[in-house]
Structures are given as C-alpha cells and as structure tokens.
C-alpha positions in Angstrom: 3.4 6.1 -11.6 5.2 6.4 -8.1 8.6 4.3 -7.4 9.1 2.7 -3.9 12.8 2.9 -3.4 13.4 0.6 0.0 16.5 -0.9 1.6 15.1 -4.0 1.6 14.4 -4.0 -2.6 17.1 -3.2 -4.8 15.0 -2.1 -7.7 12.3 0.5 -8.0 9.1 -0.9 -7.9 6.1 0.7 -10.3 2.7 1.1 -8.1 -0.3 1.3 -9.8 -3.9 2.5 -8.3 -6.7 0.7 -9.6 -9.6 3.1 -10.2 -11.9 1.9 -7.0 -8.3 2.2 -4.4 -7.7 5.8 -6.1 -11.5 7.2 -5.2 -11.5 5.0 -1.8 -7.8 7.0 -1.1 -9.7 10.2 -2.0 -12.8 10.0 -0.2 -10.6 8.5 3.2 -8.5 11.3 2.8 -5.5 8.4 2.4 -1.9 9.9 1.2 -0.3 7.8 -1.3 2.8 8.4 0.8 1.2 6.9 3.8 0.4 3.9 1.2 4.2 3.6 0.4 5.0 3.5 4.3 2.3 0.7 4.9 4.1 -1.5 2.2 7.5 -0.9 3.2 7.5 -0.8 7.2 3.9 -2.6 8.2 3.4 -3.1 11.2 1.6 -6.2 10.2 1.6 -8.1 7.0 -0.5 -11.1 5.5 -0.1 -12.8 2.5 -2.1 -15.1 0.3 -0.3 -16.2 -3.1 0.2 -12.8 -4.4 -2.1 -10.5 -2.7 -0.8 -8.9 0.6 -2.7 -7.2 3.4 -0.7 -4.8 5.5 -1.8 -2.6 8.7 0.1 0.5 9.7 -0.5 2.6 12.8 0.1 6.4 12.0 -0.4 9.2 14.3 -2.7 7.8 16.3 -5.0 5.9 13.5 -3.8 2.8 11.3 -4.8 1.9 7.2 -4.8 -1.4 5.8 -3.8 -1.5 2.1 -4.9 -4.6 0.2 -2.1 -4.9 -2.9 -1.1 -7.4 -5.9 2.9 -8.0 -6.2 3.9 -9.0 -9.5 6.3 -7.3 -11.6 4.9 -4.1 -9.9 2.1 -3.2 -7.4 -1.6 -3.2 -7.5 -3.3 -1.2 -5.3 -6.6 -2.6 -4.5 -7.8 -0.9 -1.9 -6.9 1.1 1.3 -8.9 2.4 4.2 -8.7 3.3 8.0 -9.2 1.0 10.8 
C-alpha cells in the first residue's frame, strides 16, 4: 500500500487500487505518483457523500481520479482528459 503524507492531513492515509483503476493506470500509462498529486493539490475537486472526483493539469495534459474516502482511499478509477 502507498501513504499520502500531506500538510493538510496529519495522519498517513492507506490508498488502495481496485483491480479495474490498477489495469486503467497501466494501460493510460498513469503514475501512481501523479495519482497522489491529484488528491492532494487538485486543481479541481467534486464531491458526492464519499466519492470525490478530482482533475489535475500536468505537463501539459490533466487526469481525473475517481476515489472513495473512508478510513483510507479507494481508487476507482483514473484517466486522461
């Protein structure tokens, strides 16, 4: 499992990759370090209940990770737009 240290959590937080976001992160070609910078410096950020939808630009291209927040994060999916 990875650990998101931030300066805005004062925890570690446990991300988990369900199996479809792990092959989508493959087959895009998706960092998981890219992931972690999407969830702690979006450049936009939506939210339903639990579920969050964030968008960051990098290097010219931007991702969109779709993630559960519970005790940890679930990484549902994750793709360019």
């Amino acid at each position: 499992m990875n650990h998101l240290n931030t300066k805005r959590w004062f925890v570690s937080v446990d991300i988990i990759y369900t199996v479809h976001a792990e092959e989508q992160r493959k087959e895009r070609n998706i960092e998981k370090v890219w992931i972690e910078e999407a969830i702690v410096s979006p450049d936009y950020t939506a939210r339903e209940g639990n579920k969050y939808l964030v968008t960051k630009k990098l290097n010219g291209h931007a991702i969109e990770v779709v993630y559960v927040k519970e005790k940890y994060l679930k990484i549902i999916t994750v793709y360019w737009v």
